[in-house]
GUVOTOR-695518 format. One record per residue: residue in three letters; y, x, z of N, C-alpha, C in turn. Coordinates in Angstrom, 2 decimals, always signed. Layout:
BEGIN
REC  type  n.north   n.east     n.up  ca.north  ca.east    ca.up  c.north   c.east     c.up
REC   ala        Y        X        Z         Y        X        Z        Y        X        Z
...
This chain:
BEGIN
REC  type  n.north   n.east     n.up  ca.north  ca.east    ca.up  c.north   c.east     c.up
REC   unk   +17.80   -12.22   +18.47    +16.73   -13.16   +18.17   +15.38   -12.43   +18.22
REC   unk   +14.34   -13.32   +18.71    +13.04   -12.32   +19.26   +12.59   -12.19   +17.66
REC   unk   +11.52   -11.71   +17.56    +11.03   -11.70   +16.13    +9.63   -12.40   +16.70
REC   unk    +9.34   -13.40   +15.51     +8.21   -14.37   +15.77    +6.65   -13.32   +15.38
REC   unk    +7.00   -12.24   +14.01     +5.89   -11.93   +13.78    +4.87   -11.15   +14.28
REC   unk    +3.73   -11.01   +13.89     +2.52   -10.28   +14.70    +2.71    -8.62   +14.27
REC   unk    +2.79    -8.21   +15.06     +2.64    -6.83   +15.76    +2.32    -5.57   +14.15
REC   unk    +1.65    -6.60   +12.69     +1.57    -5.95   +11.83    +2.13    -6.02   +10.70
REC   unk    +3.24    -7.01   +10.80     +3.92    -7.23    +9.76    +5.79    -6.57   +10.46
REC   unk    +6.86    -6.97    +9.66     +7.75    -6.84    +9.59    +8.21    -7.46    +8.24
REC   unk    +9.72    -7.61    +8.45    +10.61    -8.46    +7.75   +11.67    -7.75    +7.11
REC   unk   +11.87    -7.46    +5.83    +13.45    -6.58    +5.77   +13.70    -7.63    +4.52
REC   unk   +14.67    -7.94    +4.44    +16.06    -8.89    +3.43   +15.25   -10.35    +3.81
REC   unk   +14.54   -10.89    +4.47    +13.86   -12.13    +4.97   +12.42   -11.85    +3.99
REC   unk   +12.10   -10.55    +3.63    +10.71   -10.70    +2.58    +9.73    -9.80    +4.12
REC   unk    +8.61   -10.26    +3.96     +7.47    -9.92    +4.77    +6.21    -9.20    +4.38
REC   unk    +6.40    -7.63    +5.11     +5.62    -6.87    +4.36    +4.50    -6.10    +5.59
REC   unk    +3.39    -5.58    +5.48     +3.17    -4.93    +6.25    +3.41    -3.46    +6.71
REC   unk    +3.44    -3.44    +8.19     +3.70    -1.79    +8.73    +3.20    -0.87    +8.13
REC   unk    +3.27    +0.35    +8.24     +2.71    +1.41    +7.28    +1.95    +2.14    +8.70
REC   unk    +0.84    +2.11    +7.98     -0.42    +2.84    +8.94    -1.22    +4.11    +7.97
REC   unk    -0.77    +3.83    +7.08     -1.87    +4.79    +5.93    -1.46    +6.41    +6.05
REC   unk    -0.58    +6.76    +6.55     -0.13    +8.08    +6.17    +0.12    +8.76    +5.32
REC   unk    +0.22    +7.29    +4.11     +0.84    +8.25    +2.35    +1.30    +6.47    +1.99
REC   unk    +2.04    +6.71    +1.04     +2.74    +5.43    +0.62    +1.63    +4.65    -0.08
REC   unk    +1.33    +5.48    -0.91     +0.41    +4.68    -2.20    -1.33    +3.99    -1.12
REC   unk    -1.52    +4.70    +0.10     -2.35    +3.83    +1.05    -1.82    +2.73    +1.59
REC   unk    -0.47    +3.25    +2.04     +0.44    +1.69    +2.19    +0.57    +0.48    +1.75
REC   unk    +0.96    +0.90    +0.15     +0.96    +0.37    -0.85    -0.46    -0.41    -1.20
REC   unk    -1.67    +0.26    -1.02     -2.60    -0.51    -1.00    -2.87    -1.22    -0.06
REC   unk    -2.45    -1.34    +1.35     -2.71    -1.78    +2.72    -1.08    -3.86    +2.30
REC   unk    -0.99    -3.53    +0.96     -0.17    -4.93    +0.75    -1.10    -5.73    +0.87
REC   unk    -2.12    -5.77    +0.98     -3.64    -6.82    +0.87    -4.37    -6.05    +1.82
REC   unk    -5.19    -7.36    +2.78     -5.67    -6.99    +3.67    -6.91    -8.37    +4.00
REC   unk    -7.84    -7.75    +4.64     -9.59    -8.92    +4.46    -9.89    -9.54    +3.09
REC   unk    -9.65    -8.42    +2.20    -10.31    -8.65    +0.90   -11.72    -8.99    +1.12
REC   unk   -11.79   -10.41    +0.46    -13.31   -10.77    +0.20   -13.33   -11.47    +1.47
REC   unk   -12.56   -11.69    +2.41    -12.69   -12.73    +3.41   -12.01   -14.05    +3.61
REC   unk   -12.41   -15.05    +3.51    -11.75   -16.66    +3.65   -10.19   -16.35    +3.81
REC   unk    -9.54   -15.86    +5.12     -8.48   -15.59    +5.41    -7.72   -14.68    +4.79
REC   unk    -8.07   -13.87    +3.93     -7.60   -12.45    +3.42    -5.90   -12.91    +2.92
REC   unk    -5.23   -12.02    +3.61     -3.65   -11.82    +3.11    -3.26   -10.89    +1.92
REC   unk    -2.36   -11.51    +1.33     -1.61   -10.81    +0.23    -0.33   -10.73    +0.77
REC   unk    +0.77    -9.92    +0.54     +1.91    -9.54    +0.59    +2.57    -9.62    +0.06
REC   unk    +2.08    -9.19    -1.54     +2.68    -8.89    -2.94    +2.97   -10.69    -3.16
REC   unk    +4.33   -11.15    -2.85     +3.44   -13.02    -3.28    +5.00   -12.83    -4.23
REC   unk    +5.80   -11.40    -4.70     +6.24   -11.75    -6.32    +7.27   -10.30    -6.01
REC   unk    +7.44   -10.19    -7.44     +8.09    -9.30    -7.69    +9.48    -8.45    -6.29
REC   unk   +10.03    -8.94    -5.90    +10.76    -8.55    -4.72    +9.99    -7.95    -3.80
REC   unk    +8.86    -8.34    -3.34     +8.15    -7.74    -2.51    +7.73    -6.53    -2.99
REC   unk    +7.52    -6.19    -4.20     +6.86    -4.83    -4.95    +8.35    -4.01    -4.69
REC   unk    +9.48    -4.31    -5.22    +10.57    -3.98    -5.00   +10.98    -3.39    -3.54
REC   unk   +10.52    -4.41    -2.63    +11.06    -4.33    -1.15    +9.88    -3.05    -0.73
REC   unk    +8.87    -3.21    -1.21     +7.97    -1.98    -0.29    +8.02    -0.95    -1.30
REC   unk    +8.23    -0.23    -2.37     +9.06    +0.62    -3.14   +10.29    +1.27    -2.42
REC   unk   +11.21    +0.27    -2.06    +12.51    +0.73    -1.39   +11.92    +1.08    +0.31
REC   unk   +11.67    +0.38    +0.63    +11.40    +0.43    +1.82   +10.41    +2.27    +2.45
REC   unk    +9.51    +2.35    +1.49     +8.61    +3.26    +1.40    +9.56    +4.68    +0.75
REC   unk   +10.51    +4.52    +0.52    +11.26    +5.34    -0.09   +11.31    +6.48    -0.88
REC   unk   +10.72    +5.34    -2.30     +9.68    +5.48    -3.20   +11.06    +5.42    -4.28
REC   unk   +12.43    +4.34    -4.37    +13.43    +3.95    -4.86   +14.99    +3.60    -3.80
REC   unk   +15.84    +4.32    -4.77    +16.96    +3.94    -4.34   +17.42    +2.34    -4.77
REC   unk   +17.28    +2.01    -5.61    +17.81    +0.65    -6.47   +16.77    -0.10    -6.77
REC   unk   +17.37    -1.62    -6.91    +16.34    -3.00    -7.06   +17.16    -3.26    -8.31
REC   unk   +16.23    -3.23    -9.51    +16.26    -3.94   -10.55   +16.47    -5.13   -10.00
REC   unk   +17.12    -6.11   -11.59    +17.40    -7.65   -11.47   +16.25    -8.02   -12.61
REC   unk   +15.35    -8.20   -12.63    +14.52    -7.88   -13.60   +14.69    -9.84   -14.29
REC   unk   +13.93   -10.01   -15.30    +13.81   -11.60   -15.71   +12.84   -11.97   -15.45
REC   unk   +12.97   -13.59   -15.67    +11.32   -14.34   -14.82   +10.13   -13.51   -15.55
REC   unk   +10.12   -13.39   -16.74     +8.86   -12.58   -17.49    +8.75   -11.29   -16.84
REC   unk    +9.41   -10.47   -17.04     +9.39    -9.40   -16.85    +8.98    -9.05   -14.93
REC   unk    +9.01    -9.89   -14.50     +9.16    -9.60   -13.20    +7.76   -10.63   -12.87
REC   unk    +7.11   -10.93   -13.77     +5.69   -11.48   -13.32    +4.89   -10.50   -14.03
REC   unk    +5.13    -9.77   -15.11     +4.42    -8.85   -15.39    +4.17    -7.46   -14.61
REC   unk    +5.42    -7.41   -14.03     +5.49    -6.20   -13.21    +4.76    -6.41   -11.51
REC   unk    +4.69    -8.04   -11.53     +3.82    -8.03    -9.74    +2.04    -8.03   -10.47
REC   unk    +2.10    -8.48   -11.46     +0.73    -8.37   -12.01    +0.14    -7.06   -12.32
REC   unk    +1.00    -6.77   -12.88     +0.36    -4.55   -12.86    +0.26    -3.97   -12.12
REC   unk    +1.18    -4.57   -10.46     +1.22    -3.81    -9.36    -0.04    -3.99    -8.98
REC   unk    -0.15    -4.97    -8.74     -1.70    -5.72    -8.13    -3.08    -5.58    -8.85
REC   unk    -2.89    -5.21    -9.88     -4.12    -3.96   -10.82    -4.06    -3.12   -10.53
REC   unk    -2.97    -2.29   -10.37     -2.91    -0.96    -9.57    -3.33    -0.83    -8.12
REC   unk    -2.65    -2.09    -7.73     -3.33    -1.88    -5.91    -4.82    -1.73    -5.85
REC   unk    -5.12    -3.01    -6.79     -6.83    -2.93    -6.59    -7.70    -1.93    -6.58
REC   unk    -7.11    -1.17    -7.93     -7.71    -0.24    -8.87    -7.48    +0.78    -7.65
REC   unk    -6.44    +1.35    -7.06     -6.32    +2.30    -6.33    -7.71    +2.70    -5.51
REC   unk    -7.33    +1.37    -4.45     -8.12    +0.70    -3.15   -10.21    +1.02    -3.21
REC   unk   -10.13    +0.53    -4.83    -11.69    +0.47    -5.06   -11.70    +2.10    -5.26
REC   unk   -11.44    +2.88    -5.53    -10.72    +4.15    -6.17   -10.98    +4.66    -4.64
REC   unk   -10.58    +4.71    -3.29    -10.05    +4.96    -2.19   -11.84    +4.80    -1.53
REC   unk   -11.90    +3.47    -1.76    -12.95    +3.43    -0.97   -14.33    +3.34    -1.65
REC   unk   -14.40    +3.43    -3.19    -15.87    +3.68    -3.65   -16.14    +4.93    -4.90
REC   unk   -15.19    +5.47    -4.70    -15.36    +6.40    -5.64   -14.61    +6.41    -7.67
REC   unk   -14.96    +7.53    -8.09    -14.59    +7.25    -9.18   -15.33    +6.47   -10.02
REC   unk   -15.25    +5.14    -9.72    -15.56    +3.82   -10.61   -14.66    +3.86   -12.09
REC   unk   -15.60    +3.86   -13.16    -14.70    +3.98   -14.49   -13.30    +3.24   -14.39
REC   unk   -13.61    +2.15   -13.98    -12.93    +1.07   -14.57   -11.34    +1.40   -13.61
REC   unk   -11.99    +1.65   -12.39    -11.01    +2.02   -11.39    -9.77    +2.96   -12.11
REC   unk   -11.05    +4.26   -12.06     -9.90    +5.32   -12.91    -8.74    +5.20   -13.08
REC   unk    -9.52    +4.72   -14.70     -8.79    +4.50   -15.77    -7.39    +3.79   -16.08
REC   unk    -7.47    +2.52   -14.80     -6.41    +2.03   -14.53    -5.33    +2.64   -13.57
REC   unk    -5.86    +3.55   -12.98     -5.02    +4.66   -11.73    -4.55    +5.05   -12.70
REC   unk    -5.32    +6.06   -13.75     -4.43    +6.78   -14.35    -3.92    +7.15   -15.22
REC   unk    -3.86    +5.30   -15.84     -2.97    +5.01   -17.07    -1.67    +4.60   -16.67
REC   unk    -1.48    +4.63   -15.22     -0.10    +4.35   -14.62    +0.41    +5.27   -13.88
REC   unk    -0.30    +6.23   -13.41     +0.11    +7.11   -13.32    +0.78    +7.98   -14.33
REC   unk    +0.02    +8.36   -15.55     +0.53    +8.74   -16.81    +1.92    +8.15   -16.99
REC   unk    +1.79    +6.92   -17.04     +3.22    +6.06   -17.82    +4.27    +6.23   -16.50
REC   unk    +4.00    +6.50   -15.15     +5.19    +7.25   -14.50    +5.53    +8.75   -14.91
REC   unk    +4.69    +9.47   -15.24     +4.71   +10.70   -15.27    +5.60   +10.94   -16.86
REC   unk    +5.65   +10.42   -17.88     +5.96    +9.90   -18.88    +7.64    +9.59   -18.91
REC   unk    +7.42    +8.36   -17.83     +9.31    +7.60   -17.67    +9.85    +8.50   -17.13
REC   unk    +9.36    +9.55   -15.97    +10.67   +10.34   -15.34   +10.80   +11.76   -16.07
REC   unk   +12.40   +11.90   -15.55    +12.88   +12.57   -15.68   +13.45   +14.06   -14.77
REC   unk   +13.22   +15.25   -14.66    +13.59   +16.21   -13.95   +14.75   +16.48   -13.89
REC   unk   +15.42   +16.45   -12.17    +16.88   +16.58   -12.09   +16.63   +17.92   -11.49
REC   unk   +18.31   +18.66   -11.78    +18.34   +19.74   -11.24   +19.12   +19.49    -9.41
REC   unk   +18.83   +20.18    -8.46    +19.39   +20.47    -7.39   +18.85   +21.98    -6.55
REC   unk   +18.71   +22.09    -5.21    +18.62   +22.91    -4.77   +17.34   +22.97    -4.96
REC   unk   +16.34   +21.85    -4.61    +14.97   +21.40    -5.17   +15.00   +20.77    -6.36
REC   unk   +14.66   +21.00    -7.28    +14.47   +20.06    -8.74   +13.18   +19.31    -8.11
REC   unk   +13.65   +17.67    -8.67    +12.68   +16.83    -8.09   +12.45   +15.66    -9.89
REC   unk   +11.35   +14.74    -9.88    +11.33   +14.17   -10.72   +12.12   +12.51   -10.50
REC   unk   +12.46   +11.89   -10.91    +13.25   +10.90   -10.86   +13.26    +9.96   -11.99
REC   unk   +13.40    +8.53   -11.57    +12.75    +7.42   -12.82   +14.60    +7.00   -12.89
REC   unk   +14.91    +7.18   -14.33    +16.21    +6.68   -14.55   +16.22    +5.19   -14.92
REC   unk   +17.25    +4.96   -14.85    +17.98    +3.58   -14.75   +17.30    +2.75   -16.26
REC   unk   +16.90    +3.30   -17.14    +16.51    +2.85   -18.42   +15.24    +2.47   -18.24
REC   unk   +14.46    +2.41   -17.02    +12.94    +2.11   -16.82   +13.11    +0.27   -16.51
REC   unk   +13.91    -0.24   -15.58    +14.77    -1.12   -15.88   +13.52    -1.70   -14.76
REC   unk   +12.94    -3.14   -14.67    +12.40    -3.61   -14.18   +10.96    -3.22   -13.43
REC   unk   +10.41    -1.96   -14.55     +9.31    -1.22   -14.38    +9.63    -0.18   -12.96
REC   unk   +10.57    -0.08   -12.82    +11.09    +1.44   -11.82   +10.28    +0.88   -10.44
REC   unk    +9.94    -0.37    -9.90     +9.79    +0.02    -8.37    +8.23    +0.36    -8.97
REC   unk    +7.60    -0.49    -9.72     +5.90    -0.01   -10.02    +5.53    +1.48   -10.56
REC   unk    +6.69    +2.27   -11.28     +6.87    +3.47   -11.84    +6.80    +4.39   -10.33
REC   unk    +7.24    +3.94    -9.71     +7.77    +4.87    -8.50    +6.44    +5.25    -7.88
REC   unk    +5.49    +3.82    -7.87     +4.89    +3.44    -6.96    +3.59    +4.53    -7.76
REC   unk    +3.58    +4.13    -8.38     +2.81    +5.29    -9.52    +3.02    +6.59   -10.00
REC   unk    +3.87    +6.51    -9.26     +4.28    +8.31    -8.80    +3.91    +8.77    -7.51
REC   unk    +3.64    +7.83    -6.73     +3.35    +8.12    -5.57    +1.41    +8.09    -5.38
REC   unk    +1.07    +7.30    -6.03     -0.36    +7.78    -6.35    -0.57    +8.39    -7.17
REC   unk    +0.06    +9.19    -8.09     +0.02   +10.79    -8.52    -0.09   +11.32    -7.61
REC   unk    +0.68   +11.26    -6.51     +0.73   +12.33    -5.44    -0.32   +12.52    -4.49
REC   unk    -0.59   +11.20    -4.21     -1.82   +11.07    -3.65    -3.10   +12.15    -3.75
REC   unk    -3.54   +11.50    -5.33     -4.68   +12.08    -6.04    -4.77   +13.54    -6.21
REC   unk    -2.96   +13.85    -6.25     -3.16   +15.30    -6.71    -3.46   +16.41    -4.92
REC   unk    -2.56   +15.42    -4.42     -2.36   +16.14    -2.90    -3.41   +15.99    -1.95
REC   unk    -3.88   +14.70    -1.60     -5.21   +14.32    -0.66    -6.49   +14.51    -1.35
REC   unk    -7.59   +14.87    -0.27     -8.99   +14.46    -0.55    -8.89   +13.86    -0.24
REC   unk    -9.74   +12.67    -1.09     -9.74   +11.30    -0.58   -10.82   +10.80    -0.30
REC   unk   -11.66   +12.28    +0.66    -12.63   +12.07    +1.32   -12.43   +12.03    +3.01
REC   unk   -11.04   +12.03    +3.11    -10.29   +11.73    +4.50    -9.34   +10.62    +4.39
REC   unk    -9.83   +10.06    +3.43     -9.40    +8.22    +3.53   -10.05    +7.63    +4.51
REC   unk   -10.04    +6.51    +5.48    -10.86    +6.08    +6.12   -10.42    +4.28    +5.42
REC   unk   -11.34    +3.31    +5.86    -11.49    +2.30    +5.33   -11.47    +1.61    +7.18
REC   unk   -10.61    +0.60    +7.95    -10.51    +0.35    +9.12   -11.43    -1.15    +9.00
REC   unk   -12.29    -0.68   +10.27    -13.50    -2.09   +10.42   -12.98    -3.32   +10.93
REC   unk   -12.00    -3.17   +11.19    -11.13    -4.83   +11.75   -11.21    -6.15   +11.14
REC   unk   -11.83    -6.70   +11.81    -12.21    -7.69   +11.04   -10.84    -8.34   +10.63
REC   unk   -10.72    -8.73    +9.13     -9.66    -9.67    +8.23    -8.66    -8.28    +8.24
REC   unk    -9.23    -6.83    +8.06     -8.00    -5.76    +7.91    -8.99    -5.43    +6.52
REC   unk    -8.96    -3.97    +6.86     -9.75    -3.22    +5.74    -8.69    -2.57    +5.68
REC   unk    -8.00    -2.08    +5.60     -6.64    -1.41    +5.43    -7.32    +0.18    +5.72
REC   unk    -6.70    +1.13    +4.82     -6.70    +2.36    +4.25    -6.41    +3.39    +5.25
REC   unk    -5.89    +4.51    +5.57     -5.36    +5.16    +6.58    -6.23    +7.11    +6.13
REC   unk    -4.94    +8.03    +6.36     -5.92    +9.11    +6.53    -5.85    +9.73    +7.57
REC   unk    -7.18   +10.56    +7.72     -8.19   +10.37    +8.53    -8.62   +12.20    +8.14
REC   unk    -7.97   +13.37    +8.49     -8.11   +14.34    +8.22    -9.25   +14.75    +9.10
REC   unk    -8.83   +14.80   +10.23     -9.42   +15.31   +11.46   -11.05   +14.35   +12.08
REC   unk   -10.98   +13.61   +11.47    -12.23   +12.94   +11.87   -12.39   +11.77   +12.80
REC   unk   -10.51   +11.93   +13.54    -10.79   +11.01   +14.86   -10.71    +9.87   +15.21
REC   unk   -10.15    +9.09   +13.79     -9.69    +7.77   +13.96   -10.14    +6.99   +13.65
REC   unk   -10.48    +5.72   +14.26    -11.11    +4.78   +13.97   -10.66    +3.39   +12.97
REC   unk    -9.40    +3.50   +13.83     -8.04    +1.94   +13.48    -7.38    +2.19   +12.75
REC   unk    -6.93    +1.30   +11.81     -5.81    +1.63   +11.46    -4.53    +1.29   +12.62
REC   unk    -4.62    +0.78   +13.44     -3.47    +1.22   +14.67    -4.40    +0.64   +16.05
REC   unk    -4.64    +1.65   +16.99     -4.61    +1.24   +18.41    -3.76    -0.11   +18.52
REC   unk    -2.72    -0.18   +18.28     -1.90    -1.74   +19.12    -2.63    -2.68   +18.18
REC   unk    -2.98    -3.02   +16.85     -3.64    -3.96   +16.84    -4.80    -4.22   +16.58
REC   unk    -5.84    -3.70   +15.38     -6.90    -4.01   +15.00    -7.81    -3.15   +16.51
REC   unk    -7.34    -1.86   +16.94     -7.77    -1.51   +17.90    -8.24    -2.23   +19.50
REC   unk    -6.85    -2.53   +19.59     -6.60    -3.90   +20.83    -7.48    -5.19   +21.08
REC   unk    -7.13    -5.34   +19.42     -8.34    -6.54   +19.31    -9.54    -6.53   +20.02
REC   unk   -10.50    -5.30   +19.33    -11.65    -5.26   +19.42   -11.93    -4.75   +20.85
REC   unk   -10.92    -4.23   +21.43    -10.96    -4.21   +23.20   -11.02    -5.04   +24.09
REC   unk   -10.53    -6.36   +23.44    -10.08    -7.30   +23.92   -11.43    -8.44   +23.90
REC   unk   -11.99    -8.43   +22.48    -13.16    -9.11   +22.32   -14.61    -8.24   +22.92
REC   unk   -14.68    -6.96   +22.84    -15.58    -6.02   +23.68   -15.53    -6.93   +25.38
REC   unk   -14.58    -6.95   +26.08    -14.14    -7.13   +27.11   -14.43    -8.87   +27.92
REC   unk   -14.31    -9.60   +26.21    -15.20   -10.93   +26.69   -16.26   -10.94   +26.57
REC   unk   -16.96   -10.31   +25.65    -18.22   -10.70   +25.72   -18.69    -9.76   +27.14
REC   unk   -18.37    -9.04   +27.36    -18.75    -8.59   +28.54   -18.28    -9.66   +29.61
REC   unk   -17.23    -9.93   +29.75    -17.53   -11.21   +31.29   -18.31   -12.42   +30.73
REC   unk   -18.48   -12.68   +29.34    -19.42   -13.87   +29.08   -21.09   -13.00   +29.63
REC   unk   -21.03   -12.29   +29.08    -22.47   -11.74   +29.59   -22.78   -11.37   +31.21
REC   unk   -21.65   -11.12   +31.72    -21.46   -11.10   +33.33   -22.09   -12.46   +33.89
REC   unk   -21.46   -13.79   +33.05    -21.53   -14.69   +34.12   -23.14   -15.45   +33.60
């Protein structure tokens, strides 16, 4: 069966999330929302499974909580404070408000896990985090972020109805992907040039 969707989404258990262009999860993770502040602007996050599905997917978690109706509206609501908070965080600096919310969830991942032993000792959110684990994860992963990137090689992509996150070490990128927001604007470059031709 062909797949109906556009070139920036994808589908895993029938939930619809976007491709990963950011080059770190927790940009990903912020790239769930896209033309913030524009008429059309998409959300992703539209409930708890989806926080779940791009957690697992991002391979951020092994396991999907069964969480309850409460508990599982509280947990797409913190995600989506966190996304924000990240995002404004990403692209305007250390805004108090921003912070503070990065990294009071970051803390409370850093907090829930636990250190396993193996050949690498790694940190790990046990089974007792319960409904919290895919947002815990996810907040482990912007620990990592903050601690690992300058996030003065974030780039912010000009596509119109994107905005989407991406890093940007080397200086050279413009898109967050050549095939689409890129394409686009090749594509519209390219009419107005034969409109201006004729």
């Amino acid at each position: 069966m062909v797949s109906t969707l556009p070139p920036y989404r994808y589908a895993v258990d029938g939930l619809v999330l976007p491709i990963r262009v950011g080059g770190h999860p927790a940009l990903d993770f912020c790239n769930t929302a896209a033309g913030r502040g524009e008429p059309d602007a998409l959300d992703y996050l539209d409930s708890y499974d989806h926080v779940a599905a791009f957690a697992s997917e991002a391979g951020l978690v092994e396991t999907r909580p069964e969480p309850s109706p409460a508990e599982a509206a509280a947990v797409l609501d913190a995600a989506k404070e966190l996304r924000e908070a990240l995002y404004r965080l990403c692209v305007s600096g250390h805004e108090d408000g921003a912070w503070s919310t990065v990294a009071g969830n970051v803390q409370a991942a850093a907090r829930a896990a636990a250190l396993v032993p193996g050949s690498r000792a790694r940190w790990t959110l046990p089974p007792e985090t319960g409904a919290a684990m895919p947002l815990l994860a996810i907040a482990q992963s912007v620990g990592d972020l903050l601690l690992n990137v300058d996030l003065g090689h974030v780039r912010r992509c000009p596509g119109k109805g994107c905005g989407w996150l991406f890093l940007d070490p080397r200086g050279w990128r413009r898109w967050c992907s050549m095939a689409t927001c890129g394409n686009r604007e090749k594509v519209r470059r390219h009419a107005a040039r034969a409109r201006a031709s004729r």
